[in-house]
N, C-alpha and C positions, 0 to 999 in steps of 0.2 A: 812313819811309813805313809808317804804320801801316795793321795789315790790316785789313779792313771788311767789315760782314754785310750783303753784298747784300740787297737784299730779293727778295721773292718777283715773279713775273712774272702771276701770276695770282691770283684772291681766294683767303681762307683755303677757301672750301668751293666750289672749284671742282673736286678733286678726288672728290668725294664719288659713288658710295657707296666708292668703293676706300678712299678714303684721309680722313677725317674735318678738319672745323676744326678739331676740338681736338685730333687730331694732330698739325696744322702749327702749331698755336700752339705748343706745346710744343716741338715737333721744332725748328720755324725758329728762333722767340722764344725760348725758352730752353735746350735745347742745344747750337743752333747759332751763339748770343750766347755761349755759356759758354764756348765752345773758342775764338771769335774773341778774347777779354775776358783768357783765360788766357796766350794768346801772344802776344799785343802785352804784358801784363805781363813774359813771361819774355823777350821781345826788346830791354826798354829796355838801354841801354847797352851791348848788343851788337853783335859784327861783322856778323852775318847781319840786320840789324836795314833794310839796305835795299833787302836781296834779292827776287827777287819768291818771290809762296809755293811754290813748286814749287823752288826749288832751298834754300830755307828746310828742308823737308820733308827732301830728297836730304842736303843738308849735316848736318841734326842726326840723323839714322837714327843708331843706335850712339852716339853722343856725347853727346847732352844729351835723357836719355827724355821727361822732362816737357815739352820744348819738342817735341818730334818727335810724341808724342800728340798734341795741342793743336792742334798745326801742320797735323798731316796731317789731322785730322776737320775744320779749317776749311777745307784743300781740296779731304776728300772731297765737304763737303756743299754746297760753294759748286757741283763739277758735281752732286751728284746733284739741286739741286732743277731744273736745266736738263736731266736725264733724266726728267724729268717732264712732261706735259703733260695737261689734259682733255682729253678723246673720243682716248688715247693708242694703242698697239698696232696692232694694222690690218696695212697693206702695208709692208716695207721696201725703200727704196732701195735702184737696181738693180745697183748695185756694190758692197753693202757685202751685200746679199742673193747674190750670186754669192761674196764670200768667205767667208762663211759656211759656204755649200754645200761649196765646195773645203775649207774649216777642218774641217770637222764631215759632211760628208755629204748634209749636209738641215738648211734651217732648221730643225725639230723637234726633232732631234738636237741644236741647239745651246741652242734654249732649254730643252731637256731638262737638258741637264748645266749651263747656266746655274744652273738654281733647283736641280738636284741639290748645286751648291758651297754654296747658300747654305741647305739645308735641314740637310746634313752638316760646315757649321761648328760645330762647339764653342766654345760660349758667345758672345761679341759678335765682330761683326766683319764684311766685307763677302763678296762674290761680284761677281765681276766678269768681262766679256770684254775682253781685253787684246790688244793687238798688239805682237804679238815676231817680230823677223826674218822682216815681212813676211804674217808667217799669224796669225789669233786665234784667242789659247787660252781657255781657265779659267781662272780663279784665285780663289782662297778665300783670306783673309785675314785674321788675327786683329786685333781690335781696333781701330787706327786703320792700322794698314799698307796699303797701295796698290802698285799696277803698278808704278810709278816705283821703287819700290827693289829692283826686281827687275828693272829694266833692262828696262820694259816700257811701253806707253802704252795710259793707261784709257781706254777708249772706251765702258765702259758698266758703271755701278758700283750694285749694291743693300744699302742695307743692312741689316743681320739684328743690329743689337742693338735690345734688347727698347724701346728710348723709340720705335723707327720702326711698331712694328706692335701694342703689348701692349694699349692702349684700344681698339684696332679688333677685334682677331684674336684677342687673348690670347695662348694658347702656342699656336695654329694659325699657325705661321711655314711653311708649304707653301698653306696659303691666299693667305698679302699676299703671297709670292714666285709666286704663277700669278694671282694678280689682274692687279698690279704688271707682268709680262710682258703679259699677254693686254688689259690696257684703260687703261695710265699710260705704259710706253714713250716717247716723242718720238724715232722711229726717225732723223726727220730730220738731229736734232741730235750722235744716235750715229755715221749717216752722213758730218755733216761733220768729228766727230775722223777717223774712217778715215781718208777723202779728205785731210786734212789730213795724218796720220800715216804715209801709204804716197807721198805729194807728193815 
C-alpha cells in the first residue's frame, strides 16, 4: 500500500496574503512529493510496508532513521495542509475552546505559548498542541518528530522549518507563526481531532 501526496483542497493562491503560491508549490509539490517519494522507496520490501502511516511513523522512530524522517514529514504535512484553510482563525469551537481555557488558562495563553514553541525551536522542526491524558499541552519538536511518539495526539501542528515560511517571511519566523494563528487556522478541523481524541 503505497503512501500518496494527497493533494491540496484549495487553489495554490488561496492562501494568499499569509501564505503565497509559490510557497505551496514548493511546500506541497516538492517537499511534500520528496518525503512522500523517499518512503515508499525505503518501504519496498519491507514488513512495515502495509501499515498505515501512523504506526509506519510509531514503528520506525529509533530503528530505521531515514524511513522514520521521511515517514513522519509525509504525515506531518498530509494533516498540516488540512490545518489550513482561507479566511482561517476567527471563532474556536465550543469544546475544544473550553479545553483549551482549562489547558492554558485563556485561549491567548494558549496560542501564546503555541507560536512561543515554534519561535524557540532550534533549527527545523514543528510546534504543536497535542492531547495527553486528556488535557492539551505544547510541544516543540525537532525535525520530523510528532506527538505520536511521545504518546500523544496532534491536534494542531505548525511548521518552522525554513521551506514553510523563508519566500514569504524570510527569517521573520514570529511573523508566519501569528499570521498562521491569527488568519490560516481551520479551527474546525482541529476541533474534530479533539472531539475525536477525548471520544
Amino acid at each position: 500500500m503505497a503512501l500518496t501526496l494527497p493533494p491540496l483542497t484549495y487553489a495554490y493562491d488561496a492562501l494568499q496574503p499569509y501564505m503565497s503560491r509559490e510557497t505551496l508549490e514548493y511546500h506541497h509539490d516538492k517537499h511534500h512529493k520528496a518525503y512522500v517519494d523517499t518512503a515508499n522507496n525505503l518501504l519496498k520490501d519491507s514488513p512495515l510496508a502495509d501499515k498505515p502511516l501512523a504506526e509506519i511513523v510509531k514503528e520506525s522512530h529509533g530503528k530505521n532513521p531515514a524511513l522514520f524522517n521521511n515517514a513522519a514529514q509525509a504525515y506531518n504535512h498530509t494533516l498540516f495542509w488540512q490545518w489550513l484553510k482561507p479566511n482561517g482563525g476567527g471563532a474556536i469551537p465550543g469544546k475544544l475552546e473550553r479545553a483549551l481555557i482549562e489547558s492554558f488558562g485563556s485561549v491567548e495563553e494558549a496560542k501564546k505559548q503555541l507560536i512561543q514553541g515554534g519561535v524557540t525551536q532550534f533549527g527545523s522542526g514543528w510546534t504543536w498542541f497535542a492531547l495527553k491524558d486528556g488535557k492539551i499541552e505544547v510541544l516543540k519538536t525537532p525535525n520530523g518528530e510528532n506527538p505520536l511518539i511521545h504518546g500523544a495526539i496532534p491536534l494542531l501542528g505548525i511548521d518552522v522549518w525554513e521551506h514553510s515560511y523563508y519566500i514569504d517571511y524570510r527569517n521573520r519566523r514570529l511573523d508566519y507563526l501569528q499570521a498562521v494563528v491569527d488568519h490560516l487556522v481551520n479551527w474546525e478541523y482541529v476541533a474534530e481531532r479533539f472531539e475525536a481524541g477525548v471520544a
